[in-house]
C-alpha positions as CSV (number, residue, x, y, z in Angstrom):
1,X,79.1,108.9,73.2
2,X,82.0,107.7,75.6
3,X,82.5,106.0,78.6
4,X,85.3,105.7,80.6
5,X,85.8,102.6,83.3
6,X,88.2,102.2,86.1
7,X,88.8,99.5,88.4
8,X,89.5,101.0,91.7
9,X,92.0,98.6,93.2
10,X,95.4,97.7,92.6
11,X,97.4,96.0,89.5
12,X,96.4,96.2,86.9
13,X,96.5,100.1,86.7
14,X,94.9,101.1,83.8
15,X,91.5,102.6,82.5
16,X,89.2,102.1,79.7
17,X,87.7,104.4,77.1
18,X,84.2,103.0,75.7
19,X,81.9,103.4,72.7
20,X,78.8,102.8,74.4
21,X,76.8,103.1,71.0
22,X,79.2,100.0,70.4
23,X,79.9,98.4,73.7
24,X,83.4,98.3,72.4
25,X,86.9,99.2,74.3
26,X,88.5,102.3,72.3
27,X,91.3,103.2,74.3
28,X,93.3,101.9,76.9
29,X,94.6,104.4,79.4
30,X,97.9,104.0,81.0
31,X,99.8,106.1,83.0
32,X,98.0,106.2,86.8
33,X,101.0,104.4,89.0
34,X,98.3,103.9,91.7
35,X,94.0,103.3,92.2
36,X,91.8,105.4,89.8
37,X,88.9,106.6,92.3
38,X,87.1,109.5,90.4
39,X,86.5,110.6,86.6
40,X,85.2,113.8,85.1
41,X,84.1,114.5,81.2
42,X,84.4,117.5,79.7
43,X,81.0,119.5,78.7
44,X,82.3,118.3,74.9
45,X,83.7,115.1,75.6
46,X,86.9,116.9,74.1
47,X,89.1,115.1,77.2
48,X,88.5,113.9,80.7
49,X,90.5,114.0,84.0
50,X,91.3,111.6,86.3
51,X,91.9,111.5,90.1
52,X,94.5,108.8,91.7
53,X,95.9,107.6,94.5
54,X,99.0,108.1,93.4
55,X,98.5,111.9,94.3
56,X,98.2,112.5,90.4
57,X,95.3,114.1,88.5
58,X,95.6,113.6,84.4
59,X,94.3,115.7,81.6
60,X,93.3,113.0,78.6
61,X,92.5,113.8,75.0
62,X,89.6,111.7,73.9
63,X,90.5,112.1,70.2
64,X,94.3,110.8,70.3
65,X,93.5,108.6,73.4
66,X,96.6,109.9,75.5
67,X,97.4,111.8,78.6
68,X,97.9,115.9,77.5
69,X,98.7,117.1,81.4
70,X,99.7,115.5,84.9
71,X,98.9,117.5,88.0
72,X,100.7,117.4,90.4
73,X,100.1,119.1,94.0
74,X,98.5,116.9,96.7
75,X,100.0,114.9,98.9
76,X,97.8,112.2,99.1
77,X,94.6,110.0,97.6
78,X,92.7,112.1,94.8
79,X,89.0,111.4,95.7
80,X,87.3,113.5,93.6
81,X,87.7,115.9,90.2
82,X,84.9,118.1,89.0
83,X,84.9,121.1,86.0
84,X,83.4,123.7,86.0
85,X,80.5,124.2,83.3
86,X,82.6,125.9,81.2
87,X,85.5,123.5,81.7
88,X,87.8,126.1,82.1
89,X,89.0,124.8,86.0
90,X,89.0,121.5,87.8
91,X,88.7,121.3,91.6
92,X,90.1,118.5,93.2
93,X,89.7,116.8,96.9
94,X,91.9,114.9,98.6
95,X,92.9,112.8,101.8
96,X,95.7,115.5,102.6
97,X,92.7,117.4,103.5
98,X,92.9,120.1,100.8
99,X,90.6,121.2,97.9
100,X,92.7,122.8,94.9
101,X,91.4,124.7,92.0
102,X,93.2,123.6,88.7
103,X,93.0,125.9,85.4
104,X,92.5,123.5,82.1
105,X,94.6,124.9,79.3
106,X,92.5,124.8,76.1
């Protein structure tokens, strides 16, 4: 079972990936150039997404621990990321006052 952790502030600018059977840090996550505010899993824990304030949303791969896709498309803070059960598309909300749908190549 994973975990992922974000500090939702400024510099440093990365994420962590966590065992929690372990309690130990697997992965650090670089690549946001702004505030991490909202994190999604996959149903399988196969990858999971990330919404910034740096207008970004990124696709990554729990197994090799690095980002597969950026999104880009808003023009401002991404609040929030969801799936959809079947993981197939991401919706995403943001402060430029738009909701975009976002398909998830397998």
């Amino acid at each position: 079972m994973l975990f992922f952790s974000f500090i939702p502030a400024h510099p440093p600018l990365f994420s962590r990936l966590w065992d929690v059977r372990s309690g130990n840090s697997i992965a650090k996550l670089e690549g946001h150039s702004d505030a991490v505010s909202s994190v999604v899993f996959s149903a399988d824990g196969a990858y999971v997404l990330s919404g910034s304030a740096d207008e970004t949303i990124r696709v990554w791969d729990t197994n090799t621990k690095t980002c597969k896709r950026t999104m880009t498309g808003h023009k401002d803070w991404v609040w929030c990321v969801v799936l959809t059960p079947d993981g197939a598309y991401a919706v995403s909300g943001s402060s430029d006052k738009t909701i975009r749908l976002w398909t998830i190549a397998s």
